[in-house]
C-alpha positions as CSV (number, residue, x, y, z in Angstrom):
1,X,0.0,0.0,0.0
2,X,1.2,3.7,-0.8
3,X,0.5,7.1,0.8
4,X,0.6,10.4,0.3
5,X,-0.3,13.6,2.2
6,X,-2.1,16.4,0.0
7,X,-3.5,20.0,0.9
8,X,-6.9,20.0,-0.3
9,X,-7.8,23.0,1.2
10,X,-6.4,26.0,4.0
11,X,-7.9,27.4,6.8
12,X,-8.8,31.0,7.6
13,X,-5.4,31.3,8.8
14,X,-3.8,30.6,6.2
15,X,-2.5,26.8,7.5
16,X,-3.0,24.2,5.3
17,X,-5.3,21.5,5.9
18,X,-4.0,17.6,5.3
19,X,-5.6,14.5,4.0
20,X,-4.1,11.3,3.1
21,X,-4.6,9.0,0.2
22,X,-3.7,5.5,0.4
23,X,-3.6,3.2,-2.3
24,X,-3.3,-0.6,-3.6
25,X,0.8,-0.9,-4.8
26,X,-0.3,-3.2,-7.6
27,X,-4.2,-3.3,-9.0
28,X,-5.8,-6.0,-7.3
29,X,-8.8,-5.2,-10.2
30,X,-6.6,-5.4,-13.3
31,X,-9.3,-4.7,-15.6
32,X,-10.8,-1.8,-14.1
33,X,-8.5,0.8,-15.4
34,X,-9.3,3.7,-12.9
35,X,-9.8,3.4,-9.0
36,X,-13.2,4.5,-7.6
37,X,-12.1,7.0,-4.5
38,X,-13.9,6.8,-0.9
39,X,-14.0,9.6,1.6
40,X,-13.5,8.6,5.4
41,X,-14.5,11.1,7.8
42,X,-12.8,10.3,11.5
43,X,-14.3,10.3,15.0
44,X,-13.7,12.5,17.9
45,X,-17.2,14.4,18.7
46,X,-15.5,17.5,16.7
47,X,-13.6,18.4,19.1
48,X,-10.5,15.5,18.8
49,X,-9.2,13.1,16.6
50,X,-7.5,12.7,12.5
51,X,-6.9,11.3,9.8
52,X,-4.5,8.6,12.0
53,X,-7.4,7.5,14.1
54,X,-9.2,5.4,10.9
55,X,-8.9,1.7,11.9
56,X,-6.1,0.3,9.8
57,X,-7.4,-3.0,8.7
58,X,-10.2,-0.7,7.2
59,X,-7.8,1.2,5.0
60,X,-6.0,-1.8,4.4
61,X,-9.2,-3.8,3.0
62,X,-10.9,-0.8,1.6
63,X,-7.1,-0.5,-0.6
64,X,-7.9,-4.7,-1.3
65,X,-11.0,-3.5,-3.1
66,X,-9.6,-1.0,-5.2
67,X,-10.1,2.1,-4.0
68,X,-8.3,5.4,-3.7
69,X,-9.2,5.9,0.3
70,X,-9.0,9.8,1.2
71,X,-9.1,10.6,4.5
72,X,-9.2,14.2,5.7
73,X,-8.6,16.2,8.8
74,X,-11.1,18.8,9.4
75,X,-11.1,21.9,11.7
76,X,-11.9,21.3,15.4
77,X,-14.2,22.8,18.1
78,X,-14.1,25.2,20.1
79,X,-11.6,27.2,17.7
80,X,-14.4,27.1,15.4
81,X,-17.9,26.0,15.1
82,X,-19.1,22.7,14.0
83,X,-20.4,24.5,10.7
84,X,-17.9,26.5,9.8
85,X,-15.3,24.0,10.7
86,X,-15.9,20.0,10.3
87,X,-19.3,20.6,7.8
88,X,-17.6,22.9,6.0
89,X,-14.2,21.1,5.5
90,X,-16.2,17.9,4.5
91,X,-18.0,19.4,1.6
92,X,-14.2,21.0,0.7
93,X,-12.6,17.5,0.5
94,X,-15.6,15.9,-0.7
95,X,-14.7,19.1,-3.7
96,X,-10.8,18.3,-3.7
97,X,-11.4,14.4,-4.2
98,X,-13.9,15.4,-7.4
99,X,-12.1,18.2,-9.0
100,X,-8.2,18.5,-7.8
101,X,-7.1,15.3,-6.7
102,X,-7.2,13.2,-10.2
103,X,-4.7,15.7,-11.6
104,X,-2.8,15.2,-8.7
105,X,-2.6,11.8,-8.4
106,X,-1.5,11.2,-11.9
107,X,2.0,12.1,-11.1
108,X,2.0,9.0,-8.7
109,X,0.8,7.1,-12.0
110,X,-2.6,6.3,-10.3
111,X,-6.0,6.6,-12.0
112,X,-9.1,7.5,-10.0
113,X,-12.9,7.8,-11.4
114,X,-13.7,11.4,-9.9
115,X,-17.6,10.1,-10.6
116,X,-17.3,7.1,-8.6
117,X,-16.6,8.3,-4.9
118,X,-18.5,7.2,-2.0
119,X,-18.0,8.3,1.6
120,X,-18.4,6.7,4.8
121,X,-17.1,8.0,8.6
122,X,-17.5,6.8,11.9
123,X,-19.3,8.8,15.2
124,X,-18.8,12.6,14.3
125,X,-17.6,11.5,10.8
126,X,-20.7,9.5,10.2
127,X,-22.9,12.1,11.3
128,X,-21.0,14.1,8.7
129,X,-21.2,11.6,6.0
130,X,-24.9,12.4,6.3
131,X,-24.2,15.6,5.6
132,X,-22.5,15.0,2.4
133,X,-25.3,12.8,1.6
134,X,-27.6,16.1,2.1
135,X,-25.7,17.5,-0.5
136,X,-27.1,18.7,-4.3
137,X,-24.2,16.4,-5.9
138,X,-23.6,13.7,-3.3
139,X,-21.2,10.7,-3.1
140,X,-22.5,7.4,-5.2
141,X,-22.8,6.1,-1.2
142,X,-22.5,6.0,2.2
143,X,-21.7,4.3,5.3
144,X,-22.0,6.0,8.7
145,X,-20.8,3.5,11.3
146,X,-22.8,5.2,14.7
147,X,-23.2,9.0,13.9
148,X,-25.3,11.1,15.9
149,X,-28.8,12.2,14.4
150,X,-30.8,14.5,15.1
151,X,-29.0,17.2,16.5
152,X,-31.5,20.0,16.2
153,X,-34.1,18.1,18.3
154,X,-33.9,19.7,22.1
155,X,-35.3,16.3,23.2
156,X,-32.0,14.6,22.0
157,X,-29.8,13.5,24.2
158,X,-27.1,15.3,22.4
159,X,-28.8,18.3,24.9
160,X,-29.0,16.2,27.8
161,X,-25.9,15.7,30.2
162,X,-24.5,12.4,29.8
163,X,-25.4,10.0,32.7
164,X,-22.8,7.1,32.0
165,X,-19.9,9.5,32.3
166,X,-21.6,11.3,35.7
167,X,-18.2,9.6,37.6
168,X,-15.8,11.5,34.8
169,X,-13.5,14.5,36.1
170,X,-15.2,17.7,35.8
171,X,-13.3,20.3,33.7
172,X,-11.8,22.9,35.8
173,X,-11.8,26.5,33.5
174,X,-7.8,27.6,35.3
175,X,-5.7,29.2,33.3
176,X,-3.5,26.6,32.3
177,X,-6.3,24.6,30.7
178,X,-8.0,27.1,29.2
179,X,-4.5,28.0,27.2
180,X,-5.0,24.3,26.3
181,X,-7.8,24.3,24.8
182,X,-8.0,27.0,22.9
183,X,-4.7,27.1,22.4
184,X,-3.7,29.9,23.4
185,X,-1.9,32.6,23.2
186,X,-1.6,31.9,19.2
187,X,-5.5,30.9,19.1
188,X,-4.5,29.1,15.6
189,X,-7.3,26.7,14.4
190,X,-7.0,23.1,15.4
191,X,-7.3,19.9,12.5
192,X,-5.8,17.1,14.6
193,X,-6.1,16.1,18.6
194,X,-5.0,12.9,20.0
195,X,-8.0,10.8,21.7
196,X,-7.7,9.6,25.0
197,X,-6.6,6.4,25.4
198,X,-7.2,4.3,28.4
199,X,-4.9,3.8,31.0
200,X,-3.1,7.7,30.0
201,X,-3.8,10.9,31.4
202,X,-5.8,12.7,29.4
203,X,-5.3,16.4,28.5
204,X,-7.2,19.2,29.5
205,X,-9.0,19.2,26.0
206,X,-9.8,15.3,26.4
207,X,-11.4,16.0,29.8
208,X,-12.9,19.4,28.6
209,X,-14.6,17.7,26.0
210,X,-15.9,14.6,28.2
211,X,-17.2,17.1,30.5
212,X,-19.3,18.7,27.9
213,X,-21.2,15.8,27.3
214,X,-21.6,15.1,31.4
215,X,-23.1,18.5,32.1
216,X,-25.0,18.5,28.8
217,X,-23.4,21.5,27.2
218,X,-21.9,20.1,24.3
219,X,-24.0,21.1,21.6
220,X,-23.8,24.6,22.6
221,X,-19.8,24.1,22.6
222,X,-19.7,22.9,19.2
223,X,-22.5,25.5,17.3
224,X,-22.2,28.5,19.6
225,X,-25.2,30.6,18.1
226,X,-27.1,28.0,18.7
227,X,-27.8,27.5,14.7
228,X,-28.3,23.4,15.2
229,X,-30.3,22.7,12.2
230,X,-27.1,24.1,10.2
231,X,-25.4,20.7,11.5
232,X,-28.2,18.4,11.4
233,X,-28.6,16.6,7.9
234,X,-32.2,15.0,9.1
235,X,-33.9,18.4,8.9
236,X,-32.8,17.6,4.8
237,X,-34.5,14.2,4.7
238,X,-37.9,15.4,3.2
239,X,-36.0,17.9,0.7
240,X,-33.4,15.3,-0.4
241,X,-35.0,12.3,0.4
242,X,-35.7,11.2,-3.6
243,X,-31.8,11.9,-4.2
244,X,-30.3,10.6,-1.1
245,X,-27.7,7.7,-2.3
246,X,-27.7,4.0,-1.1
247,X,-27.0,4.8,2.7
248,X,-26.1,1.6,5.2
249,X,-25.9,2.6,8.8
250,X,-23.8,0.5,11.4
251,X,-25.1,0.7,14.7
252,X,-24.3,-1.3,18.6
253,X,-26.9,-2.2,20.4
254,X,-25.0,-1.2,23.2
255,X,-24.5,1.9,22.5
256,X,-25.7,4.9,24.2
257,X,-23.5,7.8,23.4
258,X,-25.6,10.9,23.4
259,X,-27.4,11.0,19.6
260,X,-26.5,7.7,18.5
261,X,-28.2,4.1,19.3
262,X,-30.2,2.3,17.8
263,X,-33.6,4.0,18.2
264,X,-31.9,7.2,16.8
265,X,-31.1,4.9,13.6
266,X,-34.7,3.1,13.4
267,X,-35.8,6.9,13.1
268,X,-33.5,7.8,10.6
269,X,-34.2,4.8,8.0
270,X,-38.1,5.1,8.9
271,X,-38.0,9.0,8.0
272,X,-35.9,8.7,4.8
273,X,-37.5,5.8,3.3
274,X,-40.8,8.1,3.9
275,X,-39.5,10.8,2.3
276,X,-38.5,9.0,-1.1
277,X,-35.1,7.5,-0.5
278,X,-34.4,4.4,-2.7
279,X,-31.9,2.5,-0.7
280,X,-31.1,2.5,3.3
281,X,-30.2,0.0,5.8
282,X,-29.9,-0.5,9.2
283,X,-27.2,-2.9,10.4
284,X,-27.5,-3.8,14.4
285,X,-24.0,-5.1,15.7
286,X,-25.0,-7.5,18.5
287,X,-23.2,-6.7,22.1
288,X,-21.5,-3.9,20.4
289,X,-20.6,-0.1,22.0
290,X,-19.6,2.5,20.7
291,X,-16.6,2.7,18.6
292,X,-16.5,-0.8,18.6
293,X,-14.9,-1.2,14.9
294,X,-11.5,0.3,16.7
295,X,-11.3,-2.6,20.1
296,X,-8.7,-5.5,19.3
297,X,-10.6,-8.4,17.6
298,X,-13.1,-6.4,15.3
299,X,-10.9,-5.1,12.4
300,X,-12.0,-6.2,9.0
301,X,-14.0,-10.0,8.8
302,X,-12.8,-11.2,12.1
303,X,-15.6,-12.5,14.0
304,X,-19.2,-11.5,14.3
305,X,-18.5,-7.9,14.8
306,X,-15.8,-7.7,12.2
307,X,-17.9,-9.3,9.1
308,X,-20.3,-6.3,9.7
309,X,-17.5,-3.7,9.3
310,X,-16.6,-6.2,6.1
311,X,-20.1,-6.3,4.9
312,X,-20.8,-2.2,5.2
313,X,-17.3,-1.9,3.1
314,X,-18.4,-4.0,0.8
315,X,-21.7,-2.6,0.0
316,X,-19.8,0.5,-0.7
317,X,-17.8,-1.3,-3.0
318,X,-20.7,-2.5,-5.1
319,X,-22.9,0.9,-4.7
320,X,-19.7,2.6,-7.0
């Protein structure tokens, strides 16, 4: 497999913003003669994560199956909103992938079908595939492995404070940590955090942003004027319903992160099939939280949990 780092866009600073390509060495399709692409959008909440934190065998097997795999990092909260950052970015590499990237690929000698791109993301970046998905010219398909729906909805629990993580440290607002976060003094926007891994400390913006969702704040964190129907691609379900692409949704049953779940998905399917949408599916992963796709034991076709995350791959595959 090969890689490669391109700017596909730069921020309001000025700074460029990265994604990374990765790519079959040798064509395991030798009679297709160009590679369809796929956009993977990351987790983190919006507040955390990159373009590192996509599950390798994922890359690895989505490479097996031909395809040019982009994966972006996007601008992180609280140095700027959820709109104007992550949504925002999305659309830009979704833009990049279509009209720049071909061009620049050929110097690496690789061929990619700019009309054959499908997206897929995980937590925050599923919720954001569904943006694209909103889009006037969206990808072929998609594949959100546990996004958050709903967002605009007060009765969400993406407004509610998070029970399960009641025991978490609170964030303390001190100096030092608020430097942290916001990254101060330079205040330069942020498009790559590390997550917090158990058993390590985490950093003031790991434990600001857990404390967010125990106290209930988050969504005014992410979309400070309070504009939530800006980052909420279900309010577009009865306007793009008709045009909305094959979608598969991969959801735990054991998963209760504020706006995900399995209820929050039943909705989803239910309200876009009503509104006209050809193709969506709901794909229940037994026993399985959220996240799950990234815990030893679940890459790519191993066990139960790891022939869903084949299967939603390959229905991307044959969607293209």
């Amino acid at each position: 497999m090969q890689s490669k780092d391109f700017t596909y866009k730069t921020d309001s600073n000025g700074e460029p913003l990265l994604a990374i390509a990765h790519w079959a060495s040798s064509p395991p399709h030798a009679n297709e003669a160009s590679k369809p692409i796929v956009l993977v959008l990351h987790l983190g909440g919006f507040m955390v994560g990159s373009k590192d934190t996509v599950a390798p065998s994922q890359i690895a097997y989505l490479t097996s199956l031909n395809f040019l795999v982009l994966i972006p990092n996007y601008r992180l909260c609280p140095q700027v909103s959820a709109r104007d950052g992550a949504y925002a970015d999305a659309v830009s590499a979704l833009d990049f992938a279509r009209d720049v990237l071909p061009s620049q690929l050929s110097a690496q000698n690789v061929n990619v079908d700019p009309t054959r791109i499908a997206a897929m993301g995980h937590s925050a970046g599923g919720t954001l595939s569904f943006h694209l998905a909103s889009q006037p010219n969206p990808p072929k398909a998609i594949a959100a492995f546990y996004p958050s729906l709903y967002l605009s909805d007060p009765e969400s629990t993406m407004h509610k404070p998070y029970a399960a993580w009641a025991s978490m440290p609170t964030y303390e607002p001190t100096p030092e940590n608020e430097d942290a976060v916001w990254n101060r003094p330079s205040g330069a926007q942020i498009s790559a955090f590390p997550l917090a891994l158990p058993g390590t400390v985490p950093k003031p913006r790991n434990v600001w942003q857990m404390s967010s969702h125990k106290t209930g704040t988050f969504m005014s964190i992410i979309q400070p004027d309070g504009d939530y129907k800006a980052i909420d691609p279900c309010t577009k379900f009865a306007e793009r319903g008709k045009e909305w692409p094959p979608t598969l949704i991969v959801q735990g049953d054991a998963d209760d992160v504020p706006g995900s779940g399995v209820e929050y998905m039943e909705h989803a399917v239910r309200d876009l099939k009503e509104a006209g949408a050809k193709k969506v599916e709901l794909q229940v992963v037994p026993g399985a939280p959220h996240g799950f796709d990234l815990f030893p034991g679940n890459g790519v076709g191993e066990g139960e949990k790891g022939a869903i995350v084949k299967r939603a791959l390959d229905f991307l595959r044959a969607e293209v």
